[in-house]
The first five atom37 places (N, CA, C, CB, O) and aatype in JSON, in Angstrom:
{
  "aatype": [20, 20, 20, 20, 20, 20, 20, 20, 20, 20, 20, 20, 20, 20, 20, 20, 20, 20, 20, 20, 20, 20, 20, 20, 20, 20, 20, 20, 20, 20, 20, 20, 20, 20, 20, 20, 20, 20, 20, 20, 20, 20, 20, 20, 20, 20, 20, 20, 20, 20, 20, 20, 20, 20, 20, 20, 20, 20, 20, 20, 20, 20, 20, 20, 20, 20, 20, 20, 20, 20, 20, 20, 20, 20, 20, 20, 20, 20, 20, 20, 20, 20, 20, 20, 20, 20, 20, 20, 20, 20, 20, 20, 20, 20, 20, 20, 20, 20, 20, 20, 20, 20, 20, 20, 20, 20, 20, 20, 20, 20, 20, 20, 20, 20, 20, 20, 20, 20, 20, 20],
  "atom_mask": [
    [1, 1, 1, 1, 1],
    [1, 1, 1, 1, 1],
    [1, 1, 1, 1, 1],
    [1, 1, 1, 1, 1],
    [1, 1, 1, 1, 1],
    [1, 1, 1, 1, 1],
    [1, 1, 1, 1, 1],
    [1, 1, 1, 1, 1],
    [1, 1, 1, 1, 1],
    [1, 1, 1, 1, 1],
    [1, 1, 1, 1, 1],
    [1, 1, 1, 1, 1],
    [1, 1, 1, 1, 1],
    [1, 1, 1, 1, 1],
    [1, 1, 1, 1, 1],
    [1, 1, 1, 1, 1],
    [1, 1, 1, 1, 1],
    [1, 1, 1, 1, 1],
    [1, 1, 1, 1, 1],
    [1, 1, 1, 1, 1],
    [1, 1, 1, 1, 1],
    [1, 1, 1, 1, 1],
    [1, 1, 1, 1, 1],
    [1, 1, 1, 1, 1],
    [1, 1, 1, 1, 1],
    [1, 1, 1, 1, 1],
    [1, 1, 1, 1, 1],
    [1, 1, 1, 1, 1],
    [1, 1, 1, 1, 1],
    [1, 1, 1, 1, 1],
    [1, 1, 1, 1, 1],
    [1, 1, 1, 1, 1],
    [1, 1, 1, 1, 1],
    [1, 1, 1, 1, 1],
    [1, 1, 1, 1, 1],
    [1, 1, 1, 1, 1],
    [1, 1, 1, 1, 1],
    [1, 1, 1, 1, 1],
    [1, 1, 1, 1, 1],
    [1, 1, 1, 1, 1],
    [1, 1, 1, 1, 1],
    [1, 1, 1, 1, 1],
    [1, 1, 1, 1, 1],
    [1, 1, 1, 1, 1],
    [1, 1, 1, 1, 1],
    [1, 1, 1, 1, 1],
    [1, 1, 1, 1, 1],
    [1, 1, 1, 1, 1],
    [1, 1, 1, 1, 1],
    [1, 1, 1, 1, 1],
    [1, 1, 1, 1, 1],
    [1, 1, 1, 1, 1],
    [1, 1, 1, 1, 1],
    [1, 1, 1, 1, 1],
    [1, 1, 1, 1, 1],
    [1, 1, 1, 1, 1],
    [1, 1, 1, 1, 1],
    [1, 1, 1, 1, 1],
    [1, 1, 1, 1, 1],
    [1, 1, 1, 1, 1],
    [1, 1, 1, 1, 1],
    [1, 1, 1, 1, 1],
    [1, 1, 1, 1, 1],
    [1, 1, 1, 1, 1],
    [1, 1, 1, 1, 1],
    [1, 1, 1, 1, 1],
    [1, 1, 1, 1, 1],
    [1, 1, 1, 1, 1],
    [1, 1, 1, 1, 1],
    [1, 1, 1, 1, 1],
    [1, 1, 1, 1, 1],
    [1, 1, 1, 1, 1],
    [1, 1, 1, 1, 1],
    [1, 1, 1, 1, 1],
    [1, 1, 1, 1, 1],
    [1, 1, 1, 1, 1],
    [1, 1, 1, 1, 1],
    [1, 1, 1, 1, 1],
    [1, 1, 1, 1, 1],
    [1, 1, 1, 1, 1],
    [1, 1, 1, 1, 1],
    [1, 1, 1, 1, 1],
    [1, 1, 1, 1, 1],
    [1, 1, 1, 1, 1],
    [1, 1, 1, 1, 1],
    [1, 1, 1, 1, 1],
    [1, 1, 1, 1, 1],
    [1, 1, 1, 1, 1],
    [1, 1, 1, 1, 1],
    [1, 1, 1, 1, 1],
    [1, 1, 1, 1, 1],
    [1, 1, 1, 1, 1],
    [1, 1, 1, 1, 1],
    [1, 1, 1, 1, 1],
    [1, 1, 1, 1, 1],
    [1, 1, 1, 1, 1],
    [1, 1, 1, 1, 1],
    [1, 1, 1, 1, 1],
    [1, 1, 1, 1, 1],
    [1, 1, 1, 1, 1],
    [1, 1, 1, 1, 1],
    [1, 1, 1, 1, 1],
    [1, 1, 1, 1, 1],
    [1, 1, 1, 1, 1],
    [1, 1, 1, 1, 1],
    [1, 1, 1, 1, 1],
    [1, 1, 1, 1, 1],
    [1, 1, 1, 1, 1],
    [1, 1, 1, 1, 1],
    [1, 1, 1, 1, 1],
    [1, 1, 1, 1, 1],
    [1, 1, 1, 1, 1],
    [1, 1, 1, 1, 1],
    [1, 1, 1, 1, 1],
    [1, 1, 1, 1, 1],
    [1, 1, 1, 1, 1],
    [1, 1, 1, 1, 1],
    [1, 1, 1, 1, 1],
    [1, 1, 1, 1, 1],
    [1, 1, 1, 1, 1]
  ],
  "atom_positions": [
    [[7.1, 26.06, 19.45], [7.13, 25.47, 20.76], [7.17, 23.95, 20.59], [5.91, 25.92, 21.62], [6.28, 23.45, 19.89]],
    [[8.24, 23.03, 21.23], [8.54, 21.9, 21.34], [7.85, 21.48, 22.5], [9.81, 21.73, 21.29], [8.09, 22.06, 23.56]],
    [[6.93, 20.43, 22.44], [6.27, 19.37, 23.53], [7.08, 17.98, 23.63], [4.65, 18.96, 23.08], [7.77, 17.6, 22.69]],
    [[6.97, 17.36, 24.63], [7.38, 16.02, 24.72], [5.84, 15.52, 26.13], [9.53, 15.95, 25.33], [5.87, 15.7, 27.35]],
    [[4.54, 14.8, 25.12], [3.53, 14.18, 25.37], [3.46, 13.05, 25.73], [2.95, 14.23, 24.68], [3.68, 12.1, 24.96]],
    [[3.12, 12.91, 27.09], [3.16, 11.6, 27.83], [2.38, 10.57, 27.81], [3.15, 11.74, 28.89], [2.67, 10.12, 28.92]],
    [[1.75, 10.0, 27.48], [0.66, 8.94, 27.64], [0.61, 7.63, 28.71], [0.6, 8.38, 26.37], [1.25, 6.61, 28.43]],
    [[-0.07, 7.72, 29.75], [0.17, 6.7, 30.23], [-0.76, 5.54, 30.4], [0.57, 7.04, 31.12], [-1.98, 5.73, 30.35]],
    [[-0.15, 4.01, 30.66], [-1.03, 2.99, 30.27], [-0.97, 2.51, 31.65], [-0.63, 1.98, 29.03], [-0.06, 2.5, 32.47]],
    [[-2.46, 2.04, 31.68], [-2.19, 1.39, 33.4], [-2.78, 2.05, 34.63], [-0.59, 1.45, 33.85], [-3.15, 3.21, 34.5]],
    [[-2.87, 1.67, 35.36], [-3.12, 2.21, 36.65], [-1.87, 1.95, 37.72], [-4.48, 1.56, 37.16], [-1.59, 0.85, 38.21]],
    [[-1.33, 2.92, 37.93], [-2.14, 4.32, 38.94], [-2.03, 5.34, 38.67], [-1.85, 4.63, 40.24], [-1.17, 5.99, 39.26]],
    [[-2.83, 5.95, 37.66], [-2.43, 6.72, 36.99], [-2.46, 8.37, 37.42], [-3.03, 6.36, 35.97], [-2.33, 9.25, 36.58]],
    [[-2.61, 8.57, 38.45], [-3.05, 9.57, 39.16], [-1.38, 9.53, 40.09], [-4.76, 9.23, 40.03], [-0.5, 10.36, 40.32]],
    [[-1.58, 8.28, 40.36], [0.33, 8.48, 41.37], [1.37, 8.7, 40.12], [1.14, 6.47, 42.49], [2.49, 9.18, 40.26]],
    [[0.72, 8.22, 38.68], [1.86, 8.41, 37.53], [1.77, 9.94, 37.71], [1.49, 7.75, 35.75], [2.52, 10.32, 38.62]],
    [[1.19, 10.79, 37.2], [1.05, 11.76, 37.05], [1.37, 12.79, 38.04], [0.15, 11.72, 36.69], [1.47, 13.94, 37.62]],
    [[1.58, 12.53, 39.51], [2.14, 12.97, 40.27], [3.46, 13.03, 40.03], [1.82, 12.53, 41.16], [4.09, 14.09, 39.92]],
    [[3.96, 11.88, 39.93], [5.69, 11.59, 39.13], [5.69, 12.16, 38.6], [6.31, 10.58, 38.39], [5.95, 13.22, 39.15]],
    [[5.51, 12.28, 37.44], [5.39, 13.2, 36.3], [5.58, 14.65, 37.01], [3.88, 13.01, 35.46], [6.66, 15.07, 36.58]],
    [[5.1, 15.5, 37.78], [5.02, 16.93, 38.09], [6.12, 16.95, 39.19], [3.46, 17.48, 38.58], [6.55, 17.91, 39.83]],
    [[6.45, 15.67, 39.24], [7.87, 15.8, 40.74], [9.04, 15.89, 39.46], [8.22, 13.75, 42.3], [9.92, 16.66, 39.84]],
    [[9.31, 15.43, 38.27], [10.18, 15.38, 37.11], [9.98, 16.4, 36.45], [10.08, 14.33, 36.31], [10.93, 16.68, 35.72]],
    [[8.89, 17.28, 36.39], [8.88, 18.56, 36.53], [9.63, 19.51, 36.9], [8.27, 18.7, 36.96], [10.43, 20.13, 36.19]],
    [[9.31, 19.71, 38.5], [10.04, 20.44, 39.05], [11.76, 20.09, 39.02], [9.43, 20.48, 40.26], [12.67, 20.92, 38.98]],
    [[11.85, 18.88, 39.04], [13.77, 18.62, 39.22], [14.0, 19.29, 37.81], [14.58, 16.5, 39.3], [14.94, 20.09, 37.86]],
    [[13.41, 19.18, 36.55], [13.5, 19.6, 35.05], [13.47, 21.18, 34.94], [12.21, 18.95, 34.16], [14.02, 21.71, 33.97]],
    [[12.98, 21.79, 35.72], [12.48, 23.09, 35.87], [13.99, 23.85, 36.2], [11.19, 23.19, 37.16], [14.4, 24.9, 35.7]],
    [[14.81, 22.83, 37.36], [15.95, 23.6, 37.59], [16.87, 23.42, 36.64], [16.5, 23.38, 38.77], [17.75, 24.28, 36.61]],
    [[16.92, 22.44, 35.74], [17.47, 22.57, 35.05], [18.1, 23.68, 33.75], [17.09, 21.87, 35.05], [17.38, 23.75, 32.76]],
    [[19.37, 24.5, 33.75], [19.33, 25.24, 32.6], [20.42, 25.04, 32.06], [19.07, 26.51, 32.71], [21.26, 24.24, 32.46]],
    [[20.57, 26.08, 30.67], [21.43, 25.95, 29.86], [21.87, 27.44, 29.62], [20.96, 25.15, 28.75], [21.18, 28.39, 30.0]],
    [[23.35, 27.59, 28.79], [23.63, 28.89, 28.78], [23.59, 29.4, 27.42], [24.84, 29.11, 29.4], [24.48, 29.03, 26.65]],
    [[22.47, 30.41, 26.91], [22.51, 30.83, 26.2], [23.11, 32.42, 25.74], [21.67, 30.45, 26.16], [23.01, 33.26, 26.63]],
    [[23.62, 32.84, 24.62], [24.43, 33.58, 24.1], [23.43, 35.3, 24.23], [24.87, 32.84, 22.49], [22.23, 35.14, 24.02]],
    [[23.68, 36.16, 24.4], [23.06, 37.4, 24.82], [23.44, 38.4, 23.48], [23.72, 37.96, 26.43], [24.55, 38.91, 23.67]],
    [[22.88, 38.78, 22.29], [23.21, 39.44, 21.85], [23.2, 41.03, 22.76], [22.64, 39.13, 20.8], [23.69, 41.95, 22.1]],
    [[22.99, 41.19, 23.35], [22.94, 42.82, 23.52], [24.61, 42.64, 24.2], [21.33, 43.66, 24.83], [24.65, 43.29, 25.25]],
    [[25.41, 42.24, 24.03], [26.58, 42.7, 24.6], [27.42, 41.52, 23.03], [26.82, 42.26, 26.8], [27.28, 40.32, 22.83]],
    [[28.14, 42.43, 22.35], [28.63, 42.07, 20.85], [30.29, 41.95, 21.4], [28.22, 43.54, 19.38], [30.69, 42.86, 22.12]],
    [[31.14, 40.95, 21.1], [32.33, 40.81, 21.59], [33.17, 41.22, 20.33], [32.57, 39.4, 22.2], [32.95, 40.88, 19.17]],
    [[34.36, 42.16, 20.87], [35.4, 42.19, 19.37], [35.93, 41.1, 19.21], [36.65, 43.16, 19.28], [36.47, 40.51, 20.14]],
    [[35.9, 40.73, 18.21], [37.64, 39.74, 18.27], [38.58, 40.07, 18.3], [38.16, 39.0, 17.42], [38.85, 41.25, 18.06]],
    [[39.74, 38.91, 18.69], [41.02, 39.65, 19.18], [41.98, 39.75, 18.25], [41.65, 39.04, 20.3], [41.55, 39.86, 17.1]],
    [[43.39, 39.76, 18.42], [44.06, 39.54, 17.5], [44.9, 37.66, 17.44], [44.98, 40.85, 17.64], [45.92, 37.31, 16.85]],
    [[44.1, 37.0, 18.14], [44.9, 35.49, 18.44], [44.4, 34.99, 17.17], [44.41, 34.41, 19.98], [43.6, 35.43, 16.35]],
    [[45.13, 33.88, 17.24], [45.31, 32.81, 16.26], [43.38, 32.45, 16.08], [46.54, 31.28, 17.04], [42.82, 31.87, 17.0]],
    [[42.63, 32.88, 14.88], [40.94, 32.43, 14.96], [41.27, 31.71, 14.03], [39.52, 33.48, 14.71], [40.92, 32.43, 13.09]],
    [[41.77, 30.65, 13.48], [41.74, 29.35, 12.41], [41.12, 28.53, 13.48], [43.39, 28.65, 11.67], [40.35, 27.6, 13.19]],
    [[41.48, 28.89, 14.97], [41.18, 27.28, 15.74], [40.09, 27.54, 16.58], [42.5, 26.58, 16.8], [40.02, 27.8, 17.78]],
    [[38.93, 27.36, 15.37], [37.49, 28.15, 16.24], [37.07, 27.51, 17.16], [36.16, 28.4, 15.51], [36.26, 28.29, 17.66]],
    [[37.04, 26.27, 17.96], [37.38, 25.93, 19.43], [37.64, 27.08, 20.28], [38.59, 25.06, 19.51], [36.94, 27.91, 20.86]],
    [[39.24, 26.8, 20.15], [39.38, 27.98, 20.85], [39.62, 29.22, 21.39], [39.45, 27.93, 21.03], [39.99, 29.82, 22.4]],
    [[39.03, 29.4, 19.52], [38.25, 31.06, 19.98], [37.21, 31.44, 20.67], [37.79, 31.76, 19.03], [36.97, 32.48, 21.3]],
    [[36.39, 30.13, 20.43], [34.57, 30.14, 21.25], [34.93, 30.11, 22.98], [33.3, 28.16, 20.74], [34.16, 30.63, 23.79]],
    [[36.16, 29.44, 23.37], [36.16, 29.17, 24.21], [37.18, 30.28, 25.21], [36.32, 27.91, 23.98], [37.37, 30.18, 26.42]],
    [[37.77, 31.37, 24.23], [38.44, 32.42, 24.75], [37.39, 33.48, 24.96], [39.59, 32.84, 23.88], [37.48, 34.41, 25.76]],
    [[36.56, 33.29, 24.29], [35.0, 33.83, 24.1], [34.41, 34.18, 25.36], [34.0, 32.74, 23.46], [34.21, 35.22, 25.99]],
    [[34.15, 32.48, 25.54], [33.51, 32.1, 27.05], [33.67, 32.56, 27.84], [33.64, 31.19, 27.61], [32.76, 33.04, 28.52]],
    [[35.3, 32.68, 28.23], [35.7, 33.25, 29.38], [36.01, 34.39, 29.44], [36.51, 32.76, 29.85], [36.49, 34.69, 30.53]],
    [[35.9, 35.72, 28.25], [36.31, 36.61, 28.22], [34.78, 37.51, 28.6], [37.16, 36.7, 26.98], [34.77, 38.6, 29.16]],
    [[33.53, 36.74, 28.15], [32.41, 37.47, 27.88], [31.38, 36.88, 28.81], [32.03, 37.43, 26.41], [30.22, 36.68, 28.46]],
    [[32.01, 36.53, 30.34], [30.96, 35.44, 30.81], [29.57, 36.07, 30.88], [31.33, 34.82, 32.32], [28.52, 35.42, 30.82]],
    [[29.65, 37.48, 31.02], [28.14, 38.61, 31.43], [27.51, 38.03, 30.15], [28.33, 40.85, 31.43], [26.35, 37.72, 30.42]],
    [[27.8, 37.79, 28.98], [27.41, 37.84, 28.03], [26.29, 36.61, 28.15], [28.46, 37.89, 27.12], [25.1, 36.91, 28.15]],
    [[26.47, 35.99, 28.18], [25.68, 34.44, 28.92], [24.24, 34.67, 29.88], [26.96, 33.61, 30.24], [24.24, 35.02, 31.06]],
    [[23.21, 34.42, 29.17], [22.18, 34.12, 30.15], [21.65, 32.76, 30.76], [21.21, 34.64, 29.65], [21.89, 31.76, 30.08]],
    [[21.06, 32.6, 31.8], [20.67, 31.29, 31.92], [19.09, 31.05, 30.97], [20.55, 30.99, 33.65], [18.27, 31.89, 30.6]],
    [[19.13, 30.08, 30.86], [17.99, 29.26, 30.04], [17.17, 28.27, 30.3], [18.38, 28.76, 29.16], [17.54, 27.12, 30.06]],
    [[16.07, 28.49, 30.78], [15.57, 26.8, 31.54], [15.09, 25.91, 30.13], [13.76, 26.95, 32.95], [14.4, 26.35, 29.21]],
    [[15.67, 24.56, 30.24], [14.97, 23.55, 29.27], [13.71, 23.44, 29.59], [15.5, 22.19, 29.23], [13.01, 23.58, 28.59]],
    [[13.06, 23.23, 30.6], [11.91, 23.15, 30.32], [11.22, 23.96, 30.9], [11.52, 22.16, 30.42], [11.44, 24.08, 32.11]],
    [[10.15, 24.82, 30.27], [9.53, 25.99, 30.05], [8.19, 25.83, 31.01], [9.26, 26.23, 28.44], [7.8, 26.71, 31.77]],
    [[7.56, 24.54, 30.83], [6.39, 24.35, 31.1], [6.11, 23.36, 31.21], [5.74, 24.74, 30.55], [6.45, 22.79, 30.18]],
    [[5.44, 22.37, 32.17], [4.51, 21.24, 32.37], [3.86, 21.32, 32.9], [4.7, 20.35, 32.67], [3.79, 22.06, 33.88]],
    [[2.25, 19.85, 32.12], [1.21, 20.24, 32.84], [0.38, 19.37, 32.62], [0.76, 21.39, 32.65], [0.59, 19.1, 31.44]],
    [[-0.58, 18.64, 33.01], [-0.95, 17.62, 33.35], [-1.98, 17.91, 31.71], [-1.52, 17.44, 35.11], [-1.63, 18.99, 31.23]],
    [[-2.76, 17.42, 31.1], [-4.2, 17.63, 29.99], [-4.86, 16.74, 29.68], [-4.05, 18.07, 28.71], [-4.42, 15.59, 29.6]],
    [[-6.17, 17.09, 29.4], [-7.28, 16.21, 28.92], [-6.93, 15.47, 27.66], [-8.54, 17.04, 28.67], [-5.94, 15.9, 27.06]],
    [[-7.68, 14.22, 27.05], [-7.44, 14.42, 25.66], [-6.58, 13.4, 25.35], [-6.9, 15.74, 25.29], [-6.31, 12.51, 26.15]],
    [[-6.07, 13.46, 24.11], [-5.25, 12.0, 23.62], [-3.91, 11.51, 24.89], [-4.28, 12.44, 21.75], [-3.74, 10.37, 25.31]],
    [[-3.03, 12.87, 25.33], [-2.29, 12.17, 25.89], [-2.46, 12.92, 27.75], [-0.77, 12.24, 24.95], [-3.34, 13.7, 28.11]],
    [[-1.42, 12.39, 28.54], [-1.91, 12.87, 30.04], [-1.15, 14.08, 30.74], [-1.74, 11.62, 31.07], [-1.48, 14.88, 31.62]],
    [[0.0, 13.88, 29.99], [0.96, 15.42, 30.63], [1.79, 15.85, 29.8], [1.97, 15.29, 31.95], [1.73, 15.07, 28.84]],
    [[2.53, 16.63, 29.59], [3.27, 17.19, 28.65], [4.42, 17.91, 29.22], [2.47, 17.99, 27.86], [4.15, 18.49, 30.28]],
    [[5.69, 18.04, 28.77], [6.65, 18.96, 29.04], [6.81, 19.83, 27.8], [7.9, 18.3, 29.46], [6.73, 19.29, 26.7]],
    [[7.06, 21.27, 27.93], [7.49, 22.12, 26.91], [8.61, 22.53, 26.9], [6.89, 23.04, 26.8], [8.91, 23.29, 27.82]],
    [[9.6, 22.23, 25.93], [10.87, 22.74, 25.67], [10.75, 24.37, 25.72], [11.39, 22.18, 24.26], [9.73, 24.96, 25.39]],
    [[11.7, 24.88, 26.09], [12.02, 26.44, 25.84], [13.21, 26.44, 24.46], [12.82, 27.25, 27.52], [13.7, 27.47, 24.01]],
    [[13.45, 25.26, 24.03], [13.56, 25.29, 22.34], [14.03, 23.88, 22.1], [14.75, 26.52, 21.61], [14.39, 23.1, 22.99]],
    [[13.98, 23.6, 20.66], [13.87, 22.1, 20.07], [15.24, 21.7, 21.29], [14.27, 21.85, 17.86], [16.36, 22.16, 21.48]],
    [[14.45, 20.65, 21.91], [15.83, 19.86, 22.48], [16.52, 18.76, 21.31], [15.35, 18.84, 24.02], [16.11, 18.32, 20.23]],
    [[17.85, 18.57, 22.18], [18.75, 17.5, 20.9], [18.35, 16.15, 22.03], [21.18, 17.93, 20.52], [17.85, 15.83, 23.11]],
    [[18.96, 15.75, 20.91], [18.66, 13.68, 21.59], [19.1, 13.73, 23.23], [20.25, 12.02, 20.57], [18.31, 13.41, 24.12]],
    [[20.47, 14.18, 23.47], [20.66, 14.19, 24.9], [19.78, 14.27, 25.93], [21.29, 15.0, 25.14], [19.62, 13.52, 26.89]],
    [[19.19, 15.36, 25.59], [18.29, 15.95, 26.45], [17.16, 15.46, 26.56], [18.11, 17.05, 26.22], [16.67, 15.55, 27.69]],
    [[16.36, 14.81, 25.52], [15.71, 13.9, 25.46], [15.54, 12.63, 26.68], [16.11, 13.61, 24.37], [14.77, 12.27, 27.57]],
    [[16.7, 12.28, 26.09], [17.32, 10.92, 26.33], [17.35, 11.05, 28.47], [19.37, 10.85, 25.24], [17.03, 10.19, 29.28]],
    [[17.72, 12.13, 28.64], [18.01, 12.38, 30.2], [16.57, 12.74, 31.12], [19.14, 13.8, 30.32], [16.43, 12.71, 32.34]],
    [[15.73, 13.03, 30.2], [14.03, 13.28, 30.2], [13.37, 11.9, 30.36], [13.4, 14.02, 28.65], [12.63, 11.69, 31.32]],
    [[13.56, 11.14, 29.62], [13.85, 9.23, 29.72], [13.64, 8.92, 30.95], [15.48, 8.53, 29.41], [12.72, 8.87, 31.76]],
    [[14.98, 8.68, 30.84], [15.96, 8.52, 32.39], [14.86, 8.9, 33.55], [17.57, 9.88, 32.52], [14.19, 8.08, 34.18]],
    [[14.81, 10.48, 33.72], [14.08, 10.58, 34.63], [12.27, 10.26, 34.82], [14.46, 11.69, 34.79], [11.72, 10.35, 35.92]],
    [[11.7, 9.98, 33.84], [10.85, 9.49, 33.71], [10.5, 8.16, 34.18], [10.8, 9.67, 32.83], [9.48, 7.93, 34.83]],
    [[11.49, 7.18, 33.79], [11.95, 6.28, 34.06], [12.18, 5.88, 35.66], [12.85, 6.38, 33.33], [11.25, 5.49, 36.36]],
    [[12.75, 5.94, 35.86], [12.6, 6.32, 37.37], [11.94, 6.9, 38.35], [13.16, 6.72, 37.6], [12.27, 6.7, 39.52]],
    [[10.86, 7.74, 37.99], [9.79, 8.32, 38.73], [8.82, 7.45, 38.81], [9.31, 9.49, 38.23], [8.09, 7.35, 39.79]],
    [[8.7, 6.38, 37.26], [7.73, 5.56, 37.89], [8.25, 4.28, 37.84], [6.41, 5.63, 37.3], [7.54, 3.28, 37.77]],
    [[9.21, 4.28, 37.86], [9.82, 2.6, 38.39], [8.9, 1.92, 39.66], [11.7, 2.75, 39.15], [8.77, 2.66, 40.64]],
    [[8.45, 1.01, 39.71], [7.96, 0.64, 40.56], [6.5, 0.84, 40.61], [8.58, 1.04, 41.4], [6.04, 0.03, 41.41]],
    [[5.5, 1.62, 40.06], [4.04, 2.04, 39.86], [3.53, 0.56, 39.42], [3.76, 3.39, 38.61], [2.76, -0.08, 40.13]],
    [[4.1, 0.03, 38.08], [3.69, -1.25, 37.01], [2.74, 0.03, 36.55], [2.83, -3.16, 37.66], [1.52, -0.08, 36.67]],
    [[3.31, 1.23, 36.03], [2.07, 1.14, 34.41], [3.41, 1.69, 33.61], [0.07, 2.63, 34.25], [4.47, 2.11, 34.08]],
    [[2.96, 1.55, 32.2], [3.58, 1.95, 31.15], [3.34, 3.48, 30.83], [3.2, 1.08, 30.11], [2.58, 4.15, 31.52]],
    [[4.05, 4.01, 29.72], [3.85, 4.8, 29.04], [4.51, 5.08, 27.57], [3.95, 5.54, 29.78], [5.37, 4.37, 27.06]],
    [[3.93, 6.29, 26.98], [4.81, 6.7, 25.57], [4.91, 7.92, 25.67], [4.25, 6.41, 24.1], [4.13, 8.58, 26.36]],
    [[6.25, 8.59, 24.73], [6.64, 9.95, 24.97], [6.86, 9.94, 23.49], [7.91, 10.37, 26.09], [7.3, 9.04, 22.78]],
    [[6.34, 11.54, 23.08], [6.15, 11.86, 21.97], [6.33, 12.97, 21.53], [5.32, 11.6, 21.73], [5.31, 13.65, 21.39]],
    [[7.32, 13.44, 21.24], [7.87, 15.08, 20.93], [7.73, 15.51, 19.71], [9.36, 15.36, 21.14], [8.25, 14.94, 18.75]],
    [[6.94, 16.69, 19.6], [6.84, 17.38, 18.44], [6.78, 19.03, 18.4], [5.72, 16.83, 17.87], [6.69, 19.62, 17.32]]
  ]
}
């Protein structure tokens, strides 16, 4: 299980942390499409040197095959070294990160406190 641990510096830290659970929920709708083994696709007889787009004849041939996936699994405010936490539903890449930022960023634009984010 992947965390990304918030710490915040400053006051108001109680309106931070509200932010925080409103970036939550917008994060919550967020998903991704992951691959379903219980439905196994043949391959065809097309040209597969150009694995592009085979993945992508894939896609559209096997859309059932596709489940949705929420990035984030879980958040929640905690005691202790840091103040809230988000849980990946698996290692996120930099992007995703990076768009976690962003919205962070903007939730408390305007508060004046700081923070640090710390994924492990």
């Amino acid at each position: 299980m992947v965390r990304s641990y918030i710490k915040i510096y400053g006051p108001p830290i109680l309106e931070a942390i509200k932010a925080l659970e409103a970036v939550a929920v917008d994060m919550s709708k967020a998903i991704s499409l992951k691959f379903s083994h219980k439905c196994l696709p043949y391959p065809s007889q097309s040209n597969t040197r150009d694995w592009n787009a085979y993945l992508k004849n894939m896609e559209r041939t096997y859309v059932d095959c596709y489940e949705p996936v929420r990035l984030i699994s879980k958040a929640h405010q905690q005691l202790g070294e840091y103040d809230f936490f988000y849980e990946w539903d698996k290692e996120p890449n930099m992007e995703q990160v990076e768009n976690l930022l962003g919205k962070i960023d903007e939730a408390l634009d305007g508060l004046g406190c700081y923070y640090t984010i710390n994924t492990k």
